[in-house]
C-alpha positions in Angstrom: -20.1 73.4 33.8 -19.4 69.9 32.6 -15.7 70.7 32.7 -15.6 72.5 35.5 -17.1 69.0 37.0 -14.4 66.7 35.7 -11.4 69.1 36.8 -12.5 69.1 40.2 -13.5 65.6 40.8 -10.1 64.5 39.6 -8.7 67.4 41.8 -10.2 65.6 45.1 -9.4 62.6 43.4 -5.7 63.0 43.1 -5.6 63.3 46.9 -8.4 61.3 48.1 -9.5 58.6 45.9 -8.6 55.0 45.8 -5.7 53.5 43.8 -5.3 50.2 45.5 -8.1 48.5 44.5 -6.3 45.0 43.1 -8.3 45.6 40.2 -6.6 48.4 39.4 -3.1 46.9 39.5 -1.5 47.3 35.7 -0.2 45.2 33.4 3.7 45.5 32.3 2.2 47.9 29.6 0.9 50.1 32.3 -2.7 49.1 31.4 -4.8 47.8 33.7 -6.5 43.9 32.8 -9.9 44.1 31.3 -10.4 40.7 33.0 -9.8 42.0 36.4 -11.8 45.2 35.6 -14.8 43.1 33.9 -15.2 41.0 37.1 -14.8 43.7 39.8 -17.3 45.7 37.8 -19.7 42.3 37.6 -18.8 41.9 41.9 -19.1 45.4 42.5 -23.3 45.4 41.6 -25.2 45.2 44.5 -22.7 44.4 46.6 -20.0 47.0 48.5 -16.7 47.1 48.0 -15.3 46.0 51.6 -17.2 42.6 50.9 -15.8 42.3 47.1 -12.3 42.5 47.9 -12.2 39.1 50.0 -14.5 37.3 46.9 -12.0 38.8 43.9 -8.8 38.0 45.4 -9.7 34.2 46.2 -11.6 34.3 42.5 -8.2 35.3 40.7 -6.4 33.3 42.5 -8.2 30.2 41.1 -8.9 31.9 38.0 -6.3 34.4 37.1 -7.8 34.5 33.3 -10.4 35.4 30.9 -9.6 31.6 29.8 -9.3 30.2 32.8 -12.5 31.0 33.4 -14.1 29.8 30.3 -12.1 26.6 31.1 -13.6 26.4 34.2 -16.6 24.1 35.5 -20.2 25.7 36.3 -19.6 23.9 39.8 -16.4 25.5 40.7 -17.3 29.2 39.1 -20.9 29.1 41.9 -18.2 28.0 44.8 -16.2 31.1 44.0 -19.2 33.0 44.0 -21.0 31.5 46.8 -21.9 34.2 49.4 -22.0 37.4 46.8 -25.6 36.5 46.3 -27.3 37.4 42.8 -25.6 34.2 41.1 -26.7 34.9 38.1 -24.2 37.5 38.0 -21.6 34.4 38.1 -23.5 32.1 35.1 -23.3 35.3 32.7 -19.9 36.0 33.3 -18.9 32.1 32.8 -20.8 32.6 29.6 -19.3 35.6 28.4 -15.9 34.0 29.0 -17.3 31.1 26.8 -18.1 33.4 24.2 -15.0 35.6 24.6 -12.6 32.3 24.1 -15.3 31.4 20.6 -15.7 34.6 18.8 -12.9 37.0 20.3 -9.7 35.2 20.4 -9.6 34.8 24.0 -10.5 38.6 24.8 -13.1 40.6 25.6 -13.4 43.0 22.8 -13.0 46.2 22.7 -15.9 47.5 20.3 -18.8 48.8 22.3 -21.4 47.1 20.7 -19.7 43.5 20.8 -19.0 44.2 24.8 -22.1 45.2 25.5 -23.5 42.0 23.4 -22.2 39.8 25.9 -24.8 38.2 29.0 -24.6 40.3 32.3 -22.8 42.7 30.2 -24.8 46.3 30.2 -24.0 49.9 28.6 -22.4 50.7 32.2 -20.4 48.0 32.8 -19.1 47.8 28.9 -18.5 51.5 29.4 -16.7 50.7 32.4 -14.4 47.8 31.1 -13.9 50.5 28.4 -12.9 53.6 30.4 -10.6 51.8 32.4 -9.0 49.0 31.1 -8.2 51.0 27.7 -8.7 54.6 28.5 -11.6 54.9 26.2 -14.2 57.7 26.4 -17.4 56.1 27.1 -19.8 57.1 30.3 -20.8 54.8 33.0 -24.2 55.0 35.5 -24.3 52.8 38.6 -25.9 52.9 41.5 -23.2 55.6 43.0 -23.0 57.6 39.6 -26.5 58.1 39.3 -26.6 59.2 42.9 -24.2 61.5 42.4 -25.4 63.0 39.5 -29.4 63.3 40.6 -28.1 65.5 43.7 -25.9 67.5 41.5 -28.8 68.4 38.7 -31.2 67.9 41.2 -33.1 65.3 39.2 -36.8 64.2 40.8 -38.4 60.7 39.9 -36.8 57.4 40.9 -33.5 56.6 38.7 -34.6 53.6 37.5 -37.6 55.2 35.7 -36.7 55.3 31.8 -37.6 58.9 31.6 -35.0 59.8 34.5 -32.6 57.5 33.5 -32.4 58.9 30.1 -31.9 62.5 31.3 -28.7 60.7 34.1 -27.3 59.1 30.9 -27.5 62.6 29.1 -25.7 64.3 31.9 -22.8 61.3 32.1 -21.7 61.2 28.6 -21.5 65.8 29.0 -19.5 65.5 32.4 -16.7 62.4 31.1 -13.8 63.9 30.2 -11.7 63.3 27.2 -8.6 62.7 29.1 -8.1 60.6 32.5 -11.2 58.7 31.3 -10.2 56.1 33.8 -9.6 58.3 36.5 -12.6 60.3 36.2 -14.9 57.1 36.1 -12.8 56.1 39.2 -13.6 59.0 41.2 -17.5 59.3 40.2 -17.9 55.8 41.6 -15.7 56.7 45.1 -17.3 60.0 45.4 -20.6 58.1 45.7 -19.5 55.5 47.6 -17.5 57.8 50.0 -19.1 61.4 50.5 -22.4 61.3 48.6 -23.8 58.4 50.4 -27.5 57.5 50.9 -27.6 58.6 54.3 -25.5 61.4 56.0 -23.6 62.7 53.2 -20.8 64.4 53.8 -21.2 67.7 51.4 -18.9 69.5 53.8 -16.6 67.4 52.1 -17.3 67.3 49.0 -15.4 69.2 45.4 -18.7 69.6 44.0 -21.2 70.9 46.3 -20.8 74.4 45.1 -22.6 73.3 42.0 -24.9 70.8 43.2 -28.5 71.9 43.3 -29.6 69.4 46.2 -26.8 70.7 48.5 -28.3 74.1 47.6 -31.7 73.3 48.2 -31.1 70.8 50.9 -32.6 68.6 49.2 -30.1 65.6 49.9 -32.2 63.6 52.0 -34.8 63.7 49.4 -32.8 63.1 46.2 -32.3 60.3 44.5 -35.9 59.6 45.3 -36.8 56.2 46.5 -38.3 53.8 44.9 -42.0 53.2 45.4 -42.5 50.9 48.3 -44.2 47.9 48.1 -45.1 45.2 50.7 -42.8 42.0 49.6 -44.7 38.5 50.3 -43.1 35.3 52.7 -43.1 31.9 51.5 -42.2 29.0 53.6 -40.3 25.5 53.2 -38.6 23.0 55.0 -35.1 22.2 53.9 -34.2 18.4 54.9 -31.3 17.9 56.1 -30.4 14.0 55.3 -26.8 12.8 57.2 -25.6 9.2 56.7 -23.5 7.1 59.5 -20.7 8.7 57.6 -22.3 12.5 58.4 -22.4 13.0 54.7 -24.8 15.3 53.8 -28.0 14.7 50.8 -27.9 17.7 48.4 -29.9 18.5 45.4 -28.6 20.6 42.4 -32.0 22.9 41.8 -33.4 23.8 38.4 -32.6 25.9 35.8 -35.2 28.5 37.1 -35.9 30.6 40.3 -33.7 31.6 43.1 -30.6 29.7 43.5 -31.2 28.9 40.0 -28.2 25.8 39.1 -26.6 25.8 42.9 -26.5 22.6 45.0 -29.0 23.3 48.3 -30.7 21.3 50.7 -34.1 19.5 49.1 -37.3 21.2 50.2 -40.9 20.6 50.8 -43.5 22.9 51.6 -44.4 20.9 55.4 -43.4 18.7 57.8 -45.6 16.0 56.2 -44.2 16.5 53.1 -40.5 15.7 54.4 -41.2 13.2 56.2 -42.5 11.6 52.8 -39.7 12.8 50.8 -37.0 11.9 53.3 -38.1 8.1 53.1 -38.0 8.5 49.2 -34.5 9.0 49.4 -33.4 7.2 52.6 -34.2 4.9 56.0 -34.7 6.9 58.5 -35.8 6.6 62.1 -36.5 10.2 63.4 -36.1 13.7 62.7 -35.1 16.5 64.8 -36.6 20.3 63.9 -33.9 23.1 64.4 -34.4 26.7 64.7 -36.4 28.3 62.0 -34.8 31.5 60.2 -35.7 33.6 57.3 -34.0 34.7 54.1 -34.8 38.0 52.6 -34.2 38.4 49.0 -35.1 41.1 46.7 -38.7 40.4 45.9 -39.7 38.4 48.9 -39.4 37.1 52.6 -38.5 32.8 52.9 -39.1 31.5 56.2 -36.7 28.3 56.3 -37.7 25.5 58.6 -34.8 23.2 59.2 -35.9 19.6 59.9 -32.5 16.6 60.2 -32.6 13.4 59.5 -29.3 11.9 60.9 -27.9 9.0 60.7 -30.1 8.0 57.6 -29.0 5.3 55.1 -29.1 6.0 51.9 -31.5 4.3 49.8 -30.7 3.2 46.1 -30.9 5.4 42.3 -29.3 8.4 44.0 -25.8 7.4 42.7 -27.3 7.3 39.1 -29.3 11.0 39.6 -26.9 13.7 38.5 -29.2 16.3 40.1 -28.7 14.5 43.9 -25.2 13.6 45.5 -24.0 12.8 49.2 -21.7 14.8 50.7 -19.2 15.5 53.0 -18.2 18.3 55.1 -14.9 18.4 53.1 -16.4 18.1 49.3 -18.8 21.7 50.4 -16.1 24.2 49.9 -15.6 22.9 46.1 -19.6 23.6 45.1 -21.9 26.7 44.8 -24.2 26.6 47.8 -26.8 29.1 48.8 -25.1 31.5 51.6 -27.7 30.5 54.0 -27.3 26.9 53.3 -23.5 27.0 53.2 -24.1 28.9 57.1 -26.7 26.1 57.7 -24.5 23.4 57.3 -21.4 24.9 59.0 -23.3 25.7 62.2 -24.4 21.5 62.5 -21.4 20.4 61.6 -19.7 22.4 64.3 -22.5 21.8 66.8 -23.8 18.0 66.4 
């Protein structure tokens, strides 16, 4: 059965899957770059591939290299990044390039147990970076994998449970292949993201639904099953929004912890009050105008953001000698890591006051 599997999917993926990708593009060896696969692999969690095209192209473009990207500063790694969300995606892979450049001659290596050592670096994306940057036979399971292969089995339980995860894994390392490894990990991932889909999948469609218990059973719409739901909490703050006579804006790198962990954002307080206090800490101000509340969702909870702006402030003294606060300008906000809703934030006053 588990060949039966492989054959077919690289059957339907001779004629329908994709071979474009710029991350797929080959060396003058006729392998592809481990580089380019790592970080499309890294871009590729949590995020779809229409949005990562746009963010890897511009990303090799300022950093074609697994050493240009060790070279690189934390600030301009988080601008590259800024809008993919999950940033700690982008510290790890900075560190791993680190690392790469100290213990691995500038590479990432090609034992399993060293690439999966490396931060951000799991047993699906090292089997990944594996599979298709040397043809190596090693399985992968991400989100579309495992979707894939809990309709075909027919596998009950949420995925991410350990017991259910460890029968997906099972079932990955029988179906890889032990030729076309980088094809076959190709096509798993574009089946899932192209026929067996979350909603409305299209088995009409599909090379294995002959096999696949859930089409069988019509069980799609149940299978993978969800993960239990939980109500997420809100949190507020007010971000302050402190522009000089020169419309440069006040910006505060935030901790090493939490969301947003090491980007530059707007400073925050939990109420007005509590602005209006901090905003004279840092500047002389005269009045403040409140713009339209919004909220961010992430993962584990709801932020209502309160926008309150302090223009035409003048800057008071010690922020020059903070490393953690800077002014600036509309221009300079392209070269930092910014939270995407800040970044939007920004854009929209700049554009309308």
């Amino acid at each position: 059965m588990s060949a039966a599997l492989a054959t077919r999917l690289l059957r339907w993926f001779d004629q329908h899957g994709r071979k474009d990708l710029p991350w797929q593009r080959t060396l003058n060896d006729g392998r592809r770059d481990a580089y380019r696969v790592w970080l499309s692999e890294v871009m590729l969690q949590q995020t779809q591939v229409a949005t990562v095209v746009g963010y890897f192209e511009r990303f090799v473009r300022a950093l074609p290299t697994l050493r240009a990207l060790a070279a690189a500063d934390e600030d301009t790694v988080l601008a590259l990044w800024s809008g993919l969300g999950y940033y700690r995606r982008a510290r790890f892979l900075h560190r791993a390039a680190q690392l790469c450049v100290e213990r691995h001659g500038g590479e990432l290596p090609r034992d399993f147990a060293a690439l999966s050592a490396l931060p951000g670096i799991g047993r699906s994306t090292a089997g990944a970076i594996l599979a298709q940057a040397h043809g190596l036979r090693f399985p992968i399971l991400d989100g579309n994998v495992k979707r894939v292969l809990t309709r075909y089995h027919g596998i009950h339980g949420h995925p991410g449970e350990s017991a259910v995860e460890k029968q997906l894994w099972q079932h990955a390392e029988t179906h890889t292949p032990k030729t076309r490894v980088a094809d076959y990990t190709q096509a798993i991932m574009d089946l899932g993201a192209t026929l067996c889909t979350r909603s409305r999948p299209r088995c009409g469609d599909c090379p294995l639904a002959t096999g696949c218990i859930a089409h069988r059973d019509d069980l799609t719409a149940q299978l993978p099953s969800r993960k239990p739901t939980r109500s997420i909490p809100t949190r507020a703050t007010v971000m302050l929004i402190l522009r000089d006579h020169d419309r440069r804006v006040l910006l505060e790198r935030r901790g090493p912890q939490g969301v947003w962990s090491g980007l530059w954002s707007l400073p925050e307080a939990g109420d007005p009050g509590s602005a209006w206090r901090l905003a004279q800490q840092h500047a002389q101000i005269d009045d403040a105008q409140a713009l339209a509340p919004f909220t961010h969702v992430f993962s584990h909870y709801r932020l209502d953001i309160e926008p309150l702006l302090f223009d035409r402030a003048t800057a008071r003294g010690g922020i020059a000698d903070n490393p953690h606060l800077r002014w600036c300008s509309a221009g300079e906000l392209g070269a930092l890591g910014l939270p995407a809703p800040v970044r939007s934030l920004l854009l929209q006053i700049n554009d309308s006051t």
